[in-house]
DSSP file (Angstrom, degrees, kcal/mol; ACC not computed):
  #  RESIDUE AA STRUCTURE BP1 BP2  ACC     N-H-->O    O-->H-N    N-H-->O    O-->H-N    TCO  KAPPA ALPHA  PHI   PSI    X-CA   Y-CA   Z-CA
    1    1 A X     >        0   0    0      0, 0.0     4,-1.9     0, 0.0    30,-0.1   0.000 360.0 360.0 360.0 -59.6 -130.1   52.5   79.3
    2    2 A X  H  >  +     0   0    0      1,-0.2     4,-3.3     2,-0.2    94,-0.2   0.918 360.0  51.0 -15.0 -84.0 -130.3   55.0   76.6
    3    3 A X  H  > S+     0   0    0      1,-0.2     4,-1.4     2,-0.2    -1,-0.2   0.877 114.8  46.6 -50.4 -28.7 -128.6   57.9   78.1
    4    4 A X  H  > S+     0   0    0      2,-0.2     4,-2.4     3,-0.1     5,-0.4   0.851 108.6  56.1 -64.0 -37.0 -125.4   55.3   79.1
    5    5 A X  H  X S+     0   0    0     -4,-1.9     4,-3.1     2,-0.2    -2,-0.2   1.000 115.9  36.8 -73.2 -49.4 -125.7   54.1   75.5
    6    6 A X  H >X S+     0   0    0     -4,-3.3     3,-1.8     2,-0.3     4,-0.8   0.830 115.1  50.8 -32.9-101.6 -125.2   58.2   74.3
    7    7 A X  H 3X S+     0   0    0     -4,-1.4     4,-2.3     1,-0.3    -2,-0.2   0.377 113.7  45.9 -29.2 -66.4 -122.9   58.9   76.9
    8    8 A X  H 3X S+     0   0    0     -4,-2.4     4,-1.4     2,-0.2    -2,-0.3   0.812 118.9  44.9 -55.1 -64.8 -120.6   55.2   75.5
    9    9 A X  H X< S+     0   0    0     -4,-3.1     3,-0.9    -3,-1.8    -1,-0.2   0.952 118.4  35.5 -79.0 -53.5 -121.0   56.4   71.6
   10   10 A X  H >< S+     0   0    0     -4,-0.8     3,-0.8     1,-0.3    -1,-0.2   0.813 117.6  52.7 -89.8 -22.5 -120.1   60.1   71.7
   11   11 A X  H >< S+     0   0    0     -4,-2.3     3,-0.8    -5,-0.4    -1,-0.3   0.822 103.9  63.3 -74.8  -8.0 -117.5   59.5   74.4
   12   12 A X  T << S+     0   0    0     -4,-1.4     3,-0.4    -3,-0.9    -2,-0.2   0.503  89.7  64.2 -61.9   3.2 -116.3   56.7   71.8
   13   13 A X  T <  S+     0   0    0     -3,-0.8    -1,-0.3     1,-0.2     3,-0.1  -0.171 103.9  51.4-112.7  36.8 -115.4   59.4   69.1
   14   14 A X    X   +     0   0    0     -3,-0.8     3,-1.5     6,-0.1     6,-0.3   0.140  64.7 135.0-154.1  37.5 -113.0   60.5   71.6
   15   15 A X  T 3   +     0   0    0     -3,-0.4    -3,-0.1     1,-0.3    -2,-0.1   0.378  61.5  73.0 -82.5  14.8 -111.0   57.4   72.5
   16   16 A X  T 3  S+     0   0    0     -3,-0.1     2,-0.6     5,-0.0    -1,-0.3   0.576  83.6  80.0 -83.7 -23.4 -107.5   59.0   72.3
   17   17 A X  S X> S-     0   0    0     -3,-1.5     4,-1.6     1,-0.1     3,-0.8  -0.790  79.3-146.6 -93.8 120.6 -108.3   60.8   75.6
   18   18 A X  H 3> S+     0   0    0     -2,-0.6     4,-2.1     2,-0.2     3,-0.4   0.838  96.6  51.4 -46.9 -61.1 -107.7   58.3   78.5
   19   19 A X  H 34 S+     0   0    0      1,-0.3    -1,-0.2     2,-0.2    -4,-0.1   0.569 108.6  52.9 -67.3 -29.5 -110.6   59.6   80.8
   20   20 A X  H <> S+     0   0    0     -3,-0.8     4,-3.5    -6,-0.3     3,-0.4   0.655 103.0  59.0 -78.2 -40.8 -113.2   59.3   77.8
   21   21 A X  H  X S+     0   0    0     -4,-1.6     4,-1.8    -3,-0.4     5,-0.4   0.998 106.8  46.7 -70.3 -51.3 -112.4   55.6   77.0
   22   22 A X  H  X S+     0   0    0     -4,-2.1     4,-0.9     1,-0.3    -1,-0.3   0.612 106.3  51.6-101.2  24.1 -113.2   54.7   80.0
   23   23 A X  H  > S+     0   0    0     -3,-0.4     4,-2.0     2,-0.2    -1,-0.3   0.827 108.1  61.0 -69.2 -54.5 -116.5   56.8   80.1
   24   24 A X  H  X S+     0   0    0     -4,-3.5     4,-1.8    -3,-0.3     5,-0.4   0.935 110.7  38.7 -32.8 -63.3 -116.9   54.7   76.7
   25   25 A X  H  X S+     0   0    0     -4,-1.8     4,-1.0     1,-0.2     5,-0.3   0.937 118.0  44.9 -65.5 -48.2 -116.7   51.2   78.9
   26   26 A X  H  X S+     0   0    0     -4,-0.9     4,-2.6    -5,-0.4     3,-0.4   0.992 117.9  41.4 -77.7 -29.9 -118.5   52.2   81.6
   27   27 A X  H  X S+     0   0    0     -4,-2.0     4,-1.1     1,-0.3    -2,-0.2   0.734 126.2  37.9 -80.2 -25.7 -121.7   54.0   79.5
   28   28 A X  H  X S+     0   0    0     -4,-1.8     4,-1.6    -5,-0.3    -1,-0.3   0.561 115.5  59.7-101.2  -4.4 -121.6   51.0   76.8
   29   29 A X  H  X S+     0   0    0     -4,-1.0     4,-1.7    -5,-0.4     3,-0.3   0.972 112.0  37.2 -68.7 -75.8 -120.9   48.6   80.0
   30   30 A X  H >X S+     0   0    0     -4,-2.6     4,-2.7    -5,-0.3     3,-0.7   0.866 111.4  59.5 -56.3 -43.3 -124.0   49.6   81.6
   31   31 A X  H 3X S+     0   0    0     -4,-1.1     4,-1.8     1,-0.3    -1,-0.2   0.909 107.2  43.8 -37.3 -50.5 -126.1   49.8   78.7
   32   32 A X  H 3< S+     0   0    0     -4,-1.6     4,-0.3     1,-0.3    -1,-0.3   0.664 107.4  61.0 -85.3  -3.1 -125.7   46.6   77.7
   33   33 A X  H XX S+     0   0    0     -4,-1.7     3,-1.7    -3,-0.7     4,-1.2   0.968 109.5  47.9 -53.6 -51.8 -126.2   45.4   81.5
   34   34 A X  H 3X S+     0   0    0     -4,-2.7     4,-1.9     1,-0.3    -2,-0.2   0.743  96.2  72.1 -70.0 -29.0 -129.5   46.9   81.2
   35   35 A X  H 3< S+     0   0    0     -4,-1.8    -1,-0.3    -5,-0.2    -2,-0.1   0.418  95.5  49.7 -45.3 -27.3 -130.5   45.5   78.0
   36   36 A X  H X>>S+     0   0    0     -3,-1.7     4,-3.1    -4,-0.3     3,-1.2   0.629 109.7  47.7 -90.1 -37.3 -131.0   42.1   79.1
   37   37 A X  I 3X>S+     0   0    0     -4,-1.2     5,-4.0     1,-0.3     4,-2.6   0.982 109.9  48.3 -61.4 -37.5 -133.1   42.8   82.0
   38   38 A X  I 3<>S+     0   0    0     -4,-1.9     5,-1.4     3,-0.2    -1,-0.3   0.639 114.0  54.0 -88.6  17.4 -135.4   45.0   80.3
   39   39 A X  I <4>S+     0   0    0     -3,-1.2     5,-0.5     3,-0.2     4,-0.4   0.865 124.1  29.0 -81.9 -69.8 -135.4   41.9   77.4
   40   40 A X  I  <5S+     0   0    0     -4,-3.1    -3,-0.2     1,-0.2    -2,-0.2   0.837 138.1  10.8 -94.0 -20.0 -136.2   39.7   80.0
   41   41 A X  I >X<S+     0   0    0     -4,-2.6     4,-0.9    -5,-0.8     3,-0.7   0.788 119.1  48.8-106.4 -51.3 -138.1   41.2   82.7
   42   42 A X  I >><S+     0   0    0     -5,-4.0     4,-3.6     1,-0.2     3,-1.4   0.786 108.6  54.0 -46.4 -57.4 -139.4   44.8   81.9
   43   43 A X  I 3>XS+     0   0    0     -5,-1.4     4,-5.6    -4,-0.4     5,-0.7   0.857 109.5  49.6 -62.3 -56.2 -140.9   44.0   78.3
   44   44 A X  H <4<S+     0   0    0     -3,-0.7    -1,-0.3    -5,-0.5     4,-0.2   0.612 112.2  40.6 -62.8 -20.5 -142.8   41.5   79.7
   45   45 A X  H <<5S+     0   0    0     -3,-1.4    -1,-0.2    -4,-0.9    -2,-0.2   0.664 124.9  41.4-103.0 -53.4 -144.4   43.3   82.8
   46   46 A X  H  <5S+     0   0    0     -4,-3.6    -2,-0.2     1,-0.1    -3,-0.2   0.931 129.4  33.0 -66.9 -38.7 -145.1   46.7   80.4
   47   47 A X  T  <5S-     0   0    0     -4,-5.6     4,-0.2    -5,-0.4    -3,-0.2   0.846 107.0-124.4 -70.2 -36.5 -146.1   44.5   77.7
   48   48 A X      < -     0   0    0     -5,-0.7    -1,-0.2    -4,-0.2    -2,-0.1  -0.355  35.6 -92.7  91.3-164.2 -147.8   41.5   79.3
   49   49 A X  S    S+     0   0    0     -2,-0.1     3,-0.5     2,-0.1     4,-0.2   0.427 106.5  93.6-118.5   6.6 -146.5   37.9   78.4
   50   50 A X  S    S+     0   0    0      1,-0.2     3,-0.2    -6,-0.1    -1,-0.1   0.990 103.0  16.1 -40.8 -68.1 -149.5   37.8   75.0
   51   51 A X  S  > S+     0   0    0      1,-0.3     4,-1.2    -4,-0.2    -1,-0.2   0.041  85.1 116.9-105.0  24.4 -147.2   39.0   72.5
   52   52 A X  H >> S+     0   0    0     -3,-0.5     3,-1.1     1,-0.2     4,-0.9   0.858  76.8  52.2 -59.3 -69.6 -144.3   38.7   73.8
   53   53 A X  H 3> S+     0   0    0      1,-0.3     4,-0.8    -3,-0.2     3,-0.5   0.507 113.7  46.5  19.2 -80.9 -143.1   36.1   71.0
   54   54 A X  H 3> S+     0   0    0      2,-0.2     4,-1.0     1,-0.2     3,-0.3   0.756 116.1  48.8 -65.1 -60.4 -144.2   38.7   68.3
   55   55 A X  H XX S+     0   0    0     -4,-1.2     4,-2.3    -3,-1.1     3,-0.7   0.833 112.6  49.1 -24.9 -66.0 -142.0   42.0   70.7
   56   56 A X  H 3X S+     0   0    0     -4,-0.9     4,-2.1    -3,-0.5    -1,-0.3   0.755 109.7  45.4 -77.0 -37.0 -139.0   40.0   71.0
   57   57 A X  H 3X S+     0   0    0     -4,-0.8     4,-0.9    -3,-0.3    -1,-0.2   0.501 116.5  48.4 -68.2 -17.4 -138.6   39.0   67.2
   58   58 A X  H << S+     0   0    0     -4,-1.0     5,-0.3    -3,-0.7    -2,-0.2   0.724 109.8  53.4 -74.5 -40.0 -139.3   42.6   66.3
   59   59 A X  H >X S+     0   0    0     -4,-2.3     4,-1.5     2,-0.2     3,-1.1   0.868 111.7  46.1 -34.7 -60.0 -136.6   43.5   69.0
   60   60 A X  H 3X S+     0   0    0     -4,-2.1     4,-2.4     1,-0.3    -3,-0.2   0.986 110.7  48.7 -80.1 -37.6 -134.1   41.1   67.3
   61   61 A X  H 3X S+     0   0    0     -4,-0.9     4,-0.6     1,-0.2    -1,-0.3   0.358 110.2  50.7 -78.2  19.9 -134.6   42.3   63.7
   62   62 A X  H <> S+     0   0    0     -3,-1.1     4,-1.1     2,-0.1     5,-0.4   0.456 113.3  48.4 -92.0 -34.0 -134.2   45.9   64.8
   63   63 A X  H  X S+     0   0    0     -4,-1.5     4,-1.1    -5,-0.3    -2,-0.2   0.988 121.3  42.6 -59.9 -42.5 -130.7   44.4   66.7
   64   64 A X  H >X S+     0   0    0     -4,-2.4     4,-0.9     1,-0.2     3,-0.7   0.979 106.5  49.3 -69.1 -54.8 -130.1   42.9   63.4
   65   65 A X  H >X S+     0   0    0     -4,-0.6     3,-2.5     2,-0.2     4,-1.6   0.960 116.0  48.5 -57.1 -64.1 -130.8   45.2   60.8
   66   66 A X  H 3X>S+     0   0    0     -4,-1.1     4,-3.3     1,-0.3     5,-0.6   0.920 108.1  54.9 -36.8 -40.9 -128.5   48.1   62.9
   67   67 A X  H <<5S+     0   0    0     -4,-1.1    -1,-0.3    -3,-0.7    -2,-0.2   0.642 112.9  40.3 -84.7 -11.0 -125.8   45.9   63.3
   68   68 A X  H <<5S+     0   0    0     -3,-2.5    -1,-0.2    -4,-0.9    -2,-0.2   0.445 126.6  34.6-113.7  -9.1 -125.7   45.3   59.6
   69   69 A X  H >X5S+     0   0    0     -4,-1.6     4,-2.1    -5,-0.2     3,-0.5   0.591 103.5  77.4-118.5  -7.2 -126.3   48.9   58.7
   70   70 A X  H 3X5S+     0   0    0     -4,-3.3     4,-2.2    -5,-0.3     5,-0.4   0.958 105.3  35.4 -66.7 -68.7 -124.2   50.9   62.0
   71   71 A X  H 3><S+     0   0    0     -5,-0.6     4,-1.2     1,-0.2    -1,-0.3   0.624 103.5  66.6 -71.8   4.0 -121.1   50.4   60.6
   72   72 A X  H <> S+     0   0    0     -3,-0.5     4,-1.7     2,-0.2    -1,-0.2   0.814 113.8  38.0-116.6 -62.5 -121.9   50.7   57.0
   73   73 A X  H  X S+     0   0    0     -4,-2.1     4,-0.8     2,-0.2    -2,-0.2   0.738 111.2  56.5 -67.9 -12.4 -122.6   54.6   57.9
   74   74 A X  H  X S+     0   0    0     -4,-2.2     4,-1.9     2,-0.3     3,-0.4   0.863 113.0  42.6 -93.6 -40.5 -120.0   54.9   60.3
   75   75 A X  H  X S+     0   0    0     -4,-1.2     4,-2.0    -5,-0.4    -2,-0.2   0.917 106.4  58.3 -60.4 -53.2 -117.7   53.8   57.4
   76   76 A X  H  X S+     0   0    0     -4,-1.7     4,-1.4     2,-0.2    -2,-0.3   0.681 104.7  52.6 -93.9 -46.0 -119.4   55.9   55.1
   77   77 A X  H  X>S+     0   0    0     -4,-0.8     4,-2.2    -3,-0.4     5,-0.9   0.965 108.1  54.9 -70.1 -68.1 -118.3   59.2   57.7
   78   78 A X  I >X>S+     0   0    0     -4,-1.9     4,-6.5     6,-0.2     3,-2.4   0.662 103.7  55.1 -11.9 -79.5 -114.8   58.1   57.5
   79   79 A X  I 3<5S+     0   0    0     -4,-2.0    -1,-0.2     1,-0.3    -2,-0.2   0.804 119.8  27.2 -26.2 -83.0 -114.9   58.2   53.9
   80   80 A X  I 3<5S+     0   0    0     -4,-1.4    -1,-0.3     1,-0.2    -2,-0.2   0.471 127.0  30.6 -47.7 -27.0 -115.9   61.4   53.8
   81   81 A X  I <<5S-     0   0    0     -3,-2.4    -2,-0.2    -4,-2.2    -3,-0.2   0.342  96.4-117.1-137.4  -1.2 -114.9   63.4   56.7
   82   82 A X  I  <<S+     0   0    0     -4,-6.5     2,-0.3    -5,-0.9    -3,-0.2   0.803  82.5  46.6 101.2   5.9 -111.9   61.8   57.5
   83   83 A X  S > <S-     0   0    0     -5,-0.9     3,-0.6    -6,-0.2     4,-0.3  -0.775  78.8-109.7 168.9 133.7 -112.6   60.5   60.8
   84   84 A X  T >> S+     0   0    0     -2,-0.3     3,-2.2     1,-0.2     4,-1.9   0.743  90.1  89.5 -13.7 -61.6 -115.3   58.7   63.0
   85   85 A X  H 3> S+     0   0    0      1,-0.3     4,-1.9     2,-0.2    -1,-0.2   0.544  82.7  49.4 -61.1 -34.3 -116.3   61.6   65.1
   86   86 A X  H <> S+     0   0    0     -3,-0.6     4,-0.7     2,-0.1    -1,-0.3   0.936 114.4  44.7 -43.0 -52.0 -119.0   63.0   63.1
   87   87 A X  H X> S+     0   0    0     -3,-2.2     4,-2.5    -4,-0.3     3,-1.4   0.930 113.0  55.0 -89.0 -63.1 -120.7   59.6   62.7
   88   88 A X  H 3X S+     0   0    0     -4,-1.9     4,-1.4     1,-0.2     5,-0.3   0.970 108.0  44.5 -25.7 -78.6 -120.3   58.8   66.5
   89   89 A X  H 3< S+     0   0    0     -4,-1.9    -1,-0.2     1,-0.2    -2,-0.2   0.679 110.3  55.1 -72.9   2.1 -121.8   61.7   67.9
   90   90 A X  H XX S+     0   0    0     -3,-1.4     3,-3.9    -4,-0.7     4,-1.7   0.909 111.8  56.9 -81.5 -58.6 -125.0   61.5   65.2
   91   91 A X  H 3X S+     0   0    0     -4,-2.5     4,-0.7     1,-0.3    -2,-0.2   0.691  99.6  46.6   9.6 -69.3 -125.1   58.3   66.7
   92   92 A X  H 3X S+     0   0    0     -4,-1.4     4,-0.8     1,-0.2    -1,-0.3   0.359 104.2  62.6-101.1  28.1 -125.3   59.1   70.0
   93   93 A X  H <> S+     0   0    0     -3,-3.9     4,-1.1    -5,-0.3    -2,-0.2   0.856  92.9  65.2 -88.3 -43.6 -128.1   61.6   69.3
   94   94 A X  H >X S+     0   0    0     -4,-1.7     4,-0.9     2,-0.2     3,-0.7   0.753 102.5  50.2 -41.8 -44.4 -130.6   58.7   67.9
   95   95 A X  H >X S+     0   0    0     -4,-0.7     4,-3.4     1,-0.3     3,-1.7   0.925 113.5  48.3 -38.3 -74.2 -130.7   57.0   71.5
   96   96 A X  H 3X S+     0   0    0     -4,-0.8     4,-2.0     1,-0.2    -1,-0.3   0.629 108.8  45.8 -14.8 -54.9 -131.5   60.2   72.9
   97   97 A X  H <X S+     0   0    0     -4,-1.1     4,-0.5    -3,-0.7    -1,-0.2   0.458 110.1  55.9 -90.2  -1.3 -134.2   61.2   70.6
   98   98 A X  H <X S+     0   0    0     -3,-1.7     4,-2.8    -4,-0.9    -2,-0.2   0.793 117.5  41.5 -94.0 -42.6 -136.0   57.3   71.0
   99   99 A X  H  X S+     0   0    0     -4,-3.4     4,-2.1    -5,-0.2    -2,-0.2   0.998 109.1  52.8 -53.3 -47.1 -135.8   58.4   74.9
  100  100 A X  H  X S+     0   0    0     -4,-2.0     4,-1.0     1,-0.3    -1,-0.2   0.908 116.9  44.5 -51.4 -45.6 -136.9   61.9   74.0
  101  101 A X  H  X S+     0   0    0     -4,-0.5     4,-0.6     1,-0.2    -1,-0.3   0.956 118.4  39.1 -65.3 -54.0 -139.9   59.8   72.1
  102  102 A X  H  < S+     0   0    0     -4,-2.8    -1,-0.2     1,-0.2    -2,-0.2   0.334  88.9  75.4 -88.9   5.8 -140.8   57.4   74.7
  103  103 A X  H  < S+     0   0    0     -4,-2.1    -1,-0.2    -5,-0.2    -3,-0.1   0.863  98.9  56.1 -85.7 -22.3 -140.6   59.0   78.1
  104  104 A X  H  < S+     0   0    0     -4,-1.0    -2,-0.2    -3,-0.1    -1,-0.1   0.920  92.9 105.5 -56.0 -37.8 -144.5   60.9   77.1
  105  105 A X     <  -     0   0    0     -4,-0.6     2,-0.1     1,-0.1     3,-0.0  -0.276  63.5-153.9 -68.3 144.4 -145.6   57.4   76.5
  106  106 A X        -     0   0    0      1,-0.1     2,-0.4     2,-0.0    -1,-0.1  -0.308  33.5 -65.8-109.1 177.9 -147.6   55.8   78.8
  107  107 A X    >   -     0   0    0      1,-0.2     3,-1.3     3,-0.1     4,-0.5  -0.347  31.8-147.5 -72.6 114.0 -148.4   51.9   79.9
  108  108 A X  T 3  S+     0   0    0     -2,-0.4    -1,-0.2     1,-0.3   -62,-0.0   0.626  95.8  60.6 -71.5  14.2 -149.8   50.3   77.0
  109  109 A X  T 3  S+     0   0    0      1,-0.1    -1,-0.3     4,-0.0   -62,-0.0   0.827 103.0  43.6 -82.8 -42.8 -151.7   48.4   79.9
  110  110 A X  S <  S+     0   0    0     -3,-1.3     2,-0.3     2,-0.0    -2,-0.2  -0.066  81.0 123.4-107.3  35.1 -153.4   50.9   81.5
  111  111 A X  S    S-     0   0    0     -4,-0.5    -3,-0.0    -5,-0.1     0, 0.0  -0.630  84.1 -92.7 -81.0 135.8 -154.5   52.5   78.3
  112  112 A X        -     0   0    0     -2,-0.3     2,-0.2     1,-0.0    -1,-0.1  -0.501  45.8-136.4 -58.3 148.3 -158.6   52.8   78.4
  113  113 A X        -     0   0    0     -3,-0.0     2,-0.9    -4,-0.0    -1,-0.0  -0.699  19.2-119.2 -94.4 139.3 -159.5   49.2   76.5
  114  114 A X              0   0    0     -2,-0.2    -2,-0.0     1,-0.2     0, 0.0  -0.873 360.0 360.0-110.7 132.3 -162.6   49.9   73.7
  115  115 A X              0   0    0     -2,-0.9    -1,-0.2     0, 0.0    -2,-0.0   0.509 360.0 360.0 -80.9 360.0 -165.4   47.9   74.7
């Protein structure tokens, strides 16, 4: 999900080139296919179904809080440099570097429990 969600932001800073938009649709297409599934099934299966409640309400204020601060910055490159493309492709590093973070991490299931 991640790497699609890159690939859909940094080809979005290029959406004068025909071939790129629609690398933009399909890479933000899929993401956000994947995004419900791992809502509704993966979390639950890594996570267990205890906290879920707690996961999923941390989940939406991270969705919120982006959505209210994404464009803010993205506006904020404009300003300043005159054009999107900067802002885009820092953009599509953060996905990257949250995979980069989480693929060492292991199953917070099969972590030894302290007795």
């Amino acid at each position: 999900m991640m790497i699609f969600e890159a690939i859909g932001i940094a080809s979005m800073a290029h959406l004068d080139i025909e071939p790129l938009r629609l690398v933009a649709i399909a890479g933000l297409g899929v993401s956000g296919g994947c995004f419900g599934t791992l809502s509704t099934v993966t979390m639950p299966r890594y996570f267990g179904r205890q906290h879920l409640g707690a996961i999923a309400g941390v989940e939406m204020m991270t969705l919120v809080i982006a959505s209210a601060i994404g464009p803010s910055l993205l506006a904020l490159f404009n300003n300043w440099f005159g054009s999107y493309q900067l802002g885009l492709y820092l953009c599509a590093g953060l996905p990257l570097a949250v995979n980069g973070l989480l693929i060492p991490s292991g199953n917070p299931q099969r972590q030894p429990r302290e007795s």
